[in-house]
C-alpha positions in Angstrom: -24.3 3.7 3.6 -21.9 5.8 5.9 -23.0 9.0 7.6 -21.0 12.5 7.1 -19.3 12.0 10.5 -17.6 8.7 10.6 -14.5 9.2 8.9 -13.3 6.0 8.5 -16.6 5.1 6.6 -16.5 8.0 4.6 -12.5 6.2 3.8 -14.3 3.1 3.1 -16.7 4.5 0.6 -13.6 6.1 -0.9 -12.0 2.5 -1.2 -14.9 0.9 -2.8 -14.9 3.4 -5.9 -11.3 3.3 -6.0 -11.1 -0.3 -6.4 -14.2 -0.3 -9.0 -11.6 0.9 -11.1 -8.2 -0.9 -10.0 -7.2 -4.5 -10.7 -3.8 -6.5 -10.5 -2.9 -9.0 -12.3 0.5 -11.3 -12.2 2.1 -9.3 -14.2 1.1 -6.0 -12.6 0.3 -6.7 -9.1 -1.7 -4.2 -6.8 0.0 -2.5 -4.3 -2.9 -2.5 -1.4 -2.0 0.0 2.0 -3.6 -0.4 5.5 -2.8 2.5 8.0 -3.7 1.4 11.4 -3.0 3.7 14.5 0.2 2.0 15.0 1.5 0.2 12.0 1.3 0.6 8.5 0.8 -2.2 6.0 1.5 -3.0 2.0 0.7 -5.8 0.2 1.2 -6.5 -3.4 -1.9 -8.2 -4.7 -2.9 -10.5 -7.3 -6.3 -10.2 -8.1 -6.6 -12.2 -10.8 -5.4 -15.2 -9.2 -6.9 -13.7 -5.4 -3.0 -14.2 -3.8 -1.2 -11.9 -1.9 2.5 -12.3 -3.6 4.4 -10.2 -0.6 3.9 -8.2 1.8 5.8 -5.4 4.1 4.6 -3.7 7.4 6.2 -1.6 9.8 5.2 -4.3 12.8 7.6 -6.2 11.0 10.5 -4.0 10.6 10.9 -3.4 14.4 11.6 0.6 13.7 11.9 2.8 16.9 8.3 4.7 15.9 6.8 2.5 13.6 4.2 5.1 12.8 5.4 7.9 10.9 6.7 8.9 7.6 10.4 7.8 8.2 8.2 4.0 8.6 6.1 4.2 6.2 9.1 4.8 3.8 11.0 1.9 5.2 7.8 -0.2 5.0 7.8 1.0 1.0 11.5 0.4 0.4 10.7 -2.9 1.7 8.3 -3.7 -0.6 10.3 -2.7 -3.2 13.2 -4.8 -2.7 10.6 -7.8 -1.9 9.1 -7.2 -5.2 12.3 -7.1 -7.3 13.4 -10.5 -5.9 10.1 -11.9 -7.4 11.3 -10.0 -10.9 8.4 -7.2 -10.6 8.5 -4.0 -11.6 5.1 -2.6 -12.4 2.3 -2.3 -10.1 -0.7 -0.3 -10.0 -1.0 2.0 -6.7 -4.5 1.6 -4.5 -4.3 4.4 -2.2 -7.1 2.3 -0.1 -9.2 6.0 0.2 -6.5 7.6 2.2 -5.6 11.0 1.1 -2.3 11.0 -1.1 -0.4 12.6 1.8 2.3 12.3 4.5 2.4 8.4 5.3 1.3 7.0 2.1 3.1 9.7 -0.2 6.2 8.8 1.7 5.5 4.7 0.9 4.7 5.5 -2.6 7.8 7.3 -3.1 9.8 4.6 -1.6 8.5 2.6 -3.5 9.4 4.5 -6.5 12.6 5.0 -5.7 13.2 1.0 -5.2 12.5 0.5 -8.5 8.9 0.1 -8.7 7.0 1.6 -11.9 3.4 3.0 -11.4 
């Protein structure tokens, strides 16, 4: 169980009954986010088959402040382009219980804007 106090449980908790109802498939991979202190991370998932098909992160970009909104974006635009090479176009968005706001509402738009559909 998590206790009132420990916000990143409390994210966790969130996760969980997120994911209950999210599930990608090869078609319609799941687009999975991580937010560390530093970096930010996205992965398109394949649950179906358990593979991760790509994945973008701002540790990998090399970005001058690789955590901030300006990243995350990059990060998503990343993702995007990565995605279209492997012909895919529409995901489902797991939000990984973090609030739909700065960092990963910047990503998702990105993301958007590459071409993705979700």
């Amino acid at each position: 169980m998590y206790t009132a106090f420990d916000k990143n449980a409390q994210r966790k908790h969130r996760h969980v009954r997120i994911r209950a109802k999210l599930s990608g498939t090869a078609e319609c991979p799941r687009v999975s986010i991580f937010r560390s202190n530093k970096f930010i991370y996205a992965s398109l998932i394949d649950d179906a088959n358990k593979k991760t098909l790509c994945s973008s992160s701002s540790a990998k970009l090399n970005l001058e402040n690789p955590s901030n909104c300006a990243a995350a974006a990059a990060v998503g635009e990343d993702l995007a382009k990565k995605a279209s090479e492997l012909k895919i176009s529409k995901v489902v968005f797991d939000r990984s219980g973090y609030l739909y706001h700065g960092q990963i509402k910047a990503l998702a738009e990105a993301c958007r804007k590459g071409g993705l559909v979700f």
